[in-house]
N, C-alpha and C positions, 0 to 999 in steps of 0.2 A: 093630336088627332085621337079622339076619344071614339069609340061604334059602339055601341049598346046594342046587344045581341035581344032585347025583351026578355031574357030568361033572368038577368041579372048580371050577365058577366060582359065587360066592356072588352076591348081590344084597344091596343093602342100602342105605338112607336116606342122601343127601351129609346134610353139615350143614356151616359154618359153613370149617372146616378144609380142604375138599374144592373152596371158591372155585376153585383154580386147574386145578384137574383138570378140571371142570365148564366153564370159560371153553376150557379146551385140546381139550376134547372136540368141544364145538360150533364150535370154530373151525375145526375139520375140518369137519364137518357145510355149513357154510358155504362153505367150498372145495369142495365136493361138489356144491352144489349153485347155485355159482357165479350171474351173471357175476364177473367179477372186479371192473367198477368197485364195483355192487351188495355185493359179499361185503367189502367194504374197508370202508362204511360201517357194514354190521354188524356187525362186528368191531370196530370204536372202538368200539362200544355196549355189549358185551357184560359186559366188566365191574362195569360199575356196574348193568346188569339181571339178572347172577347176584347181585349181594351181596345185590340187593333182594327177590329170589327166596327165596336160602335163609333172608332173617329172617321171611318174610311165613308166615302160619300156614294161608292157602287156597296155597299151592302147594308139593308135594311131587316132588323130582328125586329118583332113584331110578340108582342105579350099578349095573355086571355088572363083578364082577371075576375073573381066576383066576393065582392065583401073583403076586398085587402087580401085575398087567398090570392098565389100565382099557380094558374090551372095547366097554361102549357108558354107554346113560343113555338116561335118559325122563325128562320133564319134564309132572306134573301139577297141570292149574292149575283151580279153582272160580271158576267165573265166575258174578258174580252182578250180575242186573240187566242178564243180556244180552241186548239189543237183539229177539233172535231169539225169546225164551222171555218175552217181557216180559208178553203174553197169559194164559199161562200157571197155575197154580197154582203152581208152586215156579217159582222166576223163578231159580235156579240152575242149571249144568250143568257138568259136565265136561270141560275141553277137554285135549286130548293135545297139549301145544305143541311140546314137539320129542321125536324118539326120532330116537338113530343109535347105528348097531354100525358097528364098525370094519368097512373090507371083508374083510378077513381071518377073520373069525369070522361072519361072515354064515350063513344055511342052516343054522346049527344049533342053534336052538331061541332064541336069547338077545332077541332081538327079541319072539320071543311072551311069553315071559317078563317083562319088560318093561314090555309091553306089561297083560299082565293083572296087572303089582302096578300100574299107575295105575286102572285098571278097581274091582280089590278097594278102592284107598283111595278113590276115588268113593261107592262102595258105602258101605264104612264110615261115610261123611259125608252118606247118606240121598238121594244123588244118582239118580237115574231113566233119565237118560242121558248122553251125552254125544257131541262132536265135535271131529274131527280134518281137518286140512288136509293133504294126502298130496302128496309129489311123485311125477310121473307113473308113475317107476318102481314108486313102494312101491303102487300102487293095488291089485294083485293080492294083495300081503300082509295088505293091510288087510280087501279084500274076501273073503279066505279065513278072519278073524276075525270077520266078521257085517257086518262094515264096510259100509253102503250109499249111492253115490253122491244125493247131496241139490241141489238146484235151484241150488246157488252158480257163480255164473258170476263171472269175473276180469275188470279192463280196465284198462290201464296209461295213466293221464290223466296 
């Protein structure tokens, strides 16, 4: 599945091949989003939770590329039997576990992009809704995608 955005930069499903692009990507993402002790341990992690990623059949990473350049990735995951929705009728949901664009390509559209092919493969898979953990920066991007802040508070035990 290839999408050609008209600017130059396509989208399209990692698989299996794309392991190292995918660990390199978010390893930025990671430094971005620091601390450093924090960003170090997630980083030994990473590998072995993309290879598990891209076998698994509820979750879908999703690449922006242009000219062989890797611009960003989104990462969607079907969560089922969560906690949250467990009341529920469909006890599934969509979760957007990581999305990052390089900062160099930021602002121009690839992020939304992104963003709505984890949205549409949700859909696809009969999903209702879904949710995303935003760092503070991206809360405005989200929030300008329909994105609404929800009752989750944080506490570092």
């Amino acid at each position: 599945m290839d999408i050609s955005a008209g600017n130059g930069t396509t989208f399209r499903v990692a698989d299996s091949g794309d392991h190292g692009l995918v660990v390199r990507l978010l390893g930025e993402l990671v430094d971005e989003l620091g601390p450093p002790p924090t960003a170090g341990v997630v980083k030994s992690k990473l590998e072995a939770d993309i290879e598990r990623a891209l076998a698994n059949e509820n979750v879908r990473i999703f690449l922006a590329e242009q000219k062989g350049e890797a611009l960003g990735l989104s990462r969607a995951d079907i969560l089922i039997n969560d906690p949250i929705f467990r009341l529920r009728a469909d006890v599934r949901c969509g979760y957007v576990d990581q999305m990052y664009v390089r900062p160099s390509y930021r602002g121009k559209g690839i992020g939304r992009e992104l963003l709505k092919l984890c949205e549409e493969w949700f859909r696809e898979h009969g999903l209702g809704h879904c949710l995303l953990h935003a760092a503070p920066k991206a809360v405005r991007f989200y929030a300008e995608k329909g994105y609404q802040a929800n009752r989750q508070m944080f506490k570092r035990l």
